[in-house]
C-alpha positions in Angstrom: 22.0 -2.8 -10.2 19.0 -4.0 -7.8 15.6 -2.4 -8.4 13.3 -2.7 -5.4 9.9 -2.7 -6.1 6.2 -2.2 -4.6 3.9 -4.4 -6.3 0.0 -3.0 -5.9 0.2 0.0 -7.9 3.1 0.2 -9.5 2.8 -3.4 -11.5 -1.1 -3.1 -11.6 -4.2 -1.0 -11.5 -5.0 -1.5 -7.8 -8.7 0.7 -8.5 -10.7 -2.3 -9.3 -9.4 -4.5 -6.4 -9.7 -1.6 -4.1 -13.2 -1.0 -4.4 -13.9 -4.9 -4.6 -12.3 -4.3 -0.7 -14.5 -1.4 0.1 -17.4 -3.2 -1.2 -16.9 -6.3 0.6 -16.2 -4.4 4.1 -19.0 -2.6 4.2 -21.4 -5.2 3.1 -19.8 -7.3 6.0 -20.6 -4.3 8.4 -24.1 -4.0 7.3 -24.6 -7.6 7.7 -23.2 -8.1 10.7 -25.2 -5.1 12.1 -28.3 -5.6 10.9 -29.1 -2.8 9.1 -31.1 -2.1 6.4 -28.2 -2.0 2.8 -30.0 1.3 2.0 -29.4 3.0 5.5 -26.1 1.0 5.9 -24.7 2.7 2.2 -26.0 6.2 3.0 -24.0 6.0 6.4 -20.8 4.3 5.0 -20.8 6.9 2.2 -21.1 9.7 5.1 -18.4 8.1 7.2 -16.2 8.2 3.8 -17.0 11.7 3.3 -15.9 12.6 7.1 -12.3 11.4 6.9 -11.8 12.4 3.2 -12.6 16.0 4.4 -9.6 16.4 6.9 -7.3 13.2 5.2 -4.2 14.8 7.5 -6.0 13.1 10.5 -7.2 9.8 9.9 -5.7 7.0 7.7 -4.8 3.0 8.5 -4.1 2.5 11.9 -2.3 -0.5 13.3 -3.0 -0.8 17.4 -4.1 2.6 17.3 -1.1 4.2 15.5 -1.6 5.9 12.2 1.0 4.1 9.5 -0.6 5.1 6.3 -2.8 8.6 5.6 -6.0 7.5 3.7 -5.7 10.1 0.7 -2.4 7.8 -0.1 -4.1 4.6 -1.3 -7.8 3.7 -2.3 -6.5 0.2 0.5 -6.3 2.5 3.2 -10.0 3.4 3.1 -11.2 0.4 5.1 -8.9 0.0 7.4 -9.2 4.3 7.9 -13.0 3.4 8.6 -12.3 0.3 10.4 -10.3 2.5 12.7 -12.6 5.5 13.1 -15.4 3.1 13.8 -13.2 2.0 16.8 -12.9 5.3 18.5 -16.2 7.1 17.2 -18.8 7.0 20.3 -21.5 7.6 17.7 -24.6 5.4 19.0 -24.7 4.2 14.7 -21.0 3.8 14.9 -21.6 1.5 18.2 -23.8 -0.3 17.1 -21.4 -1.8 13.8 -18.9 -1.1 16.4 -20.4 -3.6 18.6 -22.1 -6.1 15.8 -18.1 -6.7 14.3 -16.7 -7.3 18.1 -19.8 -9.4 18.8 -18.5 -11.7 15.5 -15.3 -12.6 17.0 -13.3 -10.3 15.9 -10.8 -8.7 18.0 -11.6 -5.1 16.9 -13.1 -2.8 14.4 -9.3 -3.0 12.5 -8.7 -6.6 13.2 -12.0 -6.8 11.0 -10.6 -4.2 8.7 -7.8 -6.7 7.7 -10.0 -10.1 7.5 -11.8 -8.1 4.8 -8.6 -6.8 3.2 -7.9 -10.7 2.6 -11.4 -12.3 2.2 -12.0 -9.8 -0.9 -8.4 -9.6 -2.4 -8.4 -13.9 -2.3 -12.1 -13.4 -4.0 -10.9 -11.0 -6.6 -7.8 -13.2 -7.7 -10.0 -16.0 -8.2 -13.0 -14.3 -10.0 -11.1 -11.8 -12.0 -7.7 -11.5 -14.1 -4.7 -10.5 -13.0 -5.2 -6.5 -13.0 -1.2 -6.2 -14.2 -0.5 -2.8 -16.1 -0.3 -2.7 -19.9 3.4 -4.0 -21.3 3.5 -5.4 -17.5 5.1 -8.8 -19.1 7.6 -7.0 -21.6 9.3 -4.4 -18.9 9.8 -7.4 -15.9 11.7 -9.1 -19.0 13.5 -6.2 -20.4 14.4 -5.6 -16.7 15.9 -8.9 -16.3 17.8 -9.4 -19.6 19.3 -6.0 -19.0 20.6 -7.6 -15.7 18.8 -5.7 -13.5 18.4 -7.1 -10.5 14.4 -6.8 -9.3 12.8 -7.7 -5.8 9.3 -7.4 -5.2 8.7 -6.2 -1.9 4.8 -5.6 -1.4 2.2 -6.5 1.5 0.6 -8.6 -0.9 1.1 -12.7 -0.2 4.3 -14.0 -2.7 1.3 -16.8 -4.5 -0.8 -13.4 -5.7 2.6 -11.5 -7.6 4.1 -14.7 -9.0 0.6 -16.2 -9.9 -0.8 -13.0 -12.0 2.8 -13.2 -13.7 2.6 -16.4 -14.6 -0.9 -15.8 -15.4 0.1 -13.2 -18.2 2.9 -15.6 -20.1 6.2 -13.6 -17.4 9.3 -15.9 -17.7 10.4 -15.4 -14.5 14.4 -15.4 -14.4 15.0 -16.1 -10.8 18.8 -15.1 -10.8 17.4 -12.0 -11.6 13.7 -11.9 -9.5 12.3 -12.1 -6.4 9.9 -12.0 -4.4 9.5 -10.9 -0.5 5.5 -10.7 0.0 3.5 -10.1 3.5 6.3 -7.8 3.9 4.9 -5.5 6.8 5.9 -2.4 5.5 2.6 -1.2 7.7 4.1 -2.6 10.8 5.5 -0.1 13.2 7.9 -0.5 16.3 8.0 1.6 19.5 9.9 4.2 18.3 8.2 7.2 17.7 10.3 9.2 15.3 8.9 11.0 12.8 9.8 11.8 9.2 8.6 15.4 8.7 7.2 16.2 5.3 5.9 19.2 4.9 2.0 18.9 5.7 2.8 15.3 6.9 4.9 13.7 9.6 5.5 9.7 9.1 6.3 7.5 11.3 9.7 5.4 10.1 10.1 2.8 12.4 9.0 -0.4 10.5 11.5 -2.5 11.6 10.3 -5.7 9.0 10.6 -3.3 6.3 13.7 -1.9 7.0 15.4 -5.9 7.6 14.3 -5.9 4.4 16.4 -2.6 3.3 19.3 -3.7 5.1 19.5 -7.0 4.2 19.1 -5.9 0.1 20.7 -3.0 0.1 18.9 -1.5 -3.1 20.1 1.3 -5.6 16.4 2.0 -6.1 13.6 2.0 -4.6 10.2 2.7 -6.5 6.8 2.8 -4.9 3.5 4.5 -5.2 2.2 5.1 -1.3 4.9 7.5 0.2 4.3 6.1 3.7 4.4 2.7 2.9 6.9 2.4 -0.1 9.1 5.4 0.4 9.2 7.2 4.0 11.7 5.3 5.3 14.3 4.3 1.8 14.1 8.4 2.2 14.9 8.6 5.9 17.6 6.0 5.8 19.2 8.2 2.8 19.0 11.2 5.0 20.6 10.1 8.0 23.1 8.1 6.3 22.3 4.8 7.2 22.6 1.2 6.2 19.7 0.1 3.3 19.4 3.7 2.1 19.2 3.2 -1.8 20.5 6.0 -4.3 17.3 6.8 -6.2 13.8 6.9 -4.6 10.9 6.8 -7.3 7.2 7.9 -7.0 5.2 5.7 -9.3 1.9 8.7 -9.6 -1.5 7.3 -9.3 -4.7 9.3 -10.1 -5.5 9.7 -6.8 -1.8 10.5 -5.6 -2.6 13.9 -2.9 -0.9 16.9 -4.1 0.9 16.7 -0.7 3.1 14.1 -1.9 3.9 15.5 -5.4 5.3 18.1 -3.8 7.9 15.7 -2.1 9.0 15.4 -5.7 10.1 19.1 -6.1 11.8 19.9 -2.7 12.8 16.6 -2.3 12.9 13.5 -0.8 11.2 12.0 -3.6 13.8 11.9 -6.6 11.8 11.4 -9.5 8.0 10.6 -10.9 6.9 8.0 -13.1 3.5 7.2 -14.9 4.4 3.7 -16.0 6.8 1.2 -15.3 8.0 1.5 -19.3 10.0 4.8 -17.6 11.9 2.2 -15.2 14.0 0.8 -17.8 16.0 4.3 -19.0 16.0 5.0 -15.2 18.0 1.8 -14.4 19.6 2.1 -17.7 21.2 5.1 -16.6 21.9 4.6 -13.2 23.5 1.1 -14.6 
């Protein structure tokens, strides 16, 4: 039995680390800019407010192209501004606009991601590991039972094995591994769509789905549906290679009602609250 598994927000609580990334981009911005923190606060908080009014329109773009939907994931919130800042021809918007492009970077969502990494590499080294409760016992139980579990996350392979180790994890490797910097966010050329409902996804990530092919996983458990899920769910659908048998929701607080409703008409298979409910799931499906 292979289990594959997101990491951010299915093994930990990504809320604390997220906002550490929201903080740190728009502090960046306002520096850069030279705005006054006051001012530069009231207008981030405004340009959070615009796309969490109409979420089905703006979310993390790669090269322009829309891969995630920002009500998915409290990540997707920079990279969502990052993006709109890009396009917006507001003369406040310019003028971060041009203040981040004047810094070096290559645009507003190049900058987007140097945050993403310059605060996530802070937060491991000021904070501890942000793993969920009974984190350590489940990854054990998993592997004693034989389950086979790969990690498949955007995160970089030193963060996932160090806050294990961190927390006392005996990491079996027969039984675990890890495939970090994935790119599940990376698209291809192809524009197909995965139509869900309010949604439509975009399912070619062709790093992501190597990865499917190549492990061929039973299940599949994530906790962004664009990210994580779209395109195990696809793959099962059209009957192709690296489709697994189960697909599994891990539910957030802030997971949209738009993608709990995947759970009842399908794709989605089934819903979890804590990684405890993995074990009878692969237990069952042994």
């Amino acid at each position: 039995m292979k289990l594959l598994s997101d990491f951010d927000g299915v093994w930990t609580n990504p809320a604390e680390e997220a906002d550490a990334v929201r903080r740190y981009f728009v502090r960046e911005a306002i520096r850069l800019a030279g705005v006054d923190e006051e001012r530069g606060e009231r207008e981030f908080a405004d340009l959070r407010a615009t796309v969490m009014a109409s979420p089905q329109e703006y979310g993390w773009c790669v090269e322009g192209r829309l891969t995630a939907y920002v009500d998915e994931d409290p990540f997707c919130l920079p990279n969502t501004i990052g993006a709109f800042l890009g396009r917006s021809e507001d003369p406040q918007h310019r003028l971060y606009r041009e203040a981040i492009l004047a810094a070096g970077h290559a645009s507003t969502e190049a900058f987007a991601n140097h945050c993403f990494f310059e605060a996530t590499s802070a937060f491991r080294k000021e904070r501890p590991p942000a793993l969920v409760p009974r984190a350590c016992e489940v990854l054990e139980t998993l592997m004693e039972a034989g389950i086979e579990l790969v990690i498949v996350s955007n995160s970089p392979p030193e963060k996932i094995e160090g806050w294990f180790e961190d927390v006392g994890a005996h990491l079996d490797h027969d039984h675990f591994r890890i495939c970090g910097q994935a790119g599940k966010h990376e698209l291809g050329d192809d524009t197909t769509v995965f139509d869900v409902g309010e949604r439509s996804v975009r399912i070619d990530r062709p790093r992501y789905r190597c990865v499917l092919e190549e492990e061929a996983p039973d299940l599949v458990v994530g906790d962004v549906f664009s990210l994580d899920l779209a395109l195990p769910c696809w793959l099962r659908r059209e009957g192709l290679g690296g489709a697994p048998r189960m697909t599994i929701l891990h539910r957030q607080p802030h997971t949209p009602s738009w993608v709990m409703g995947l759970a009842k008409s399908g794709p989605v298979d089934r819903v979890i609250d804590g990684i405890a409910e993995l074990v009878p799931i692969v237990r069952g499906h042994g």
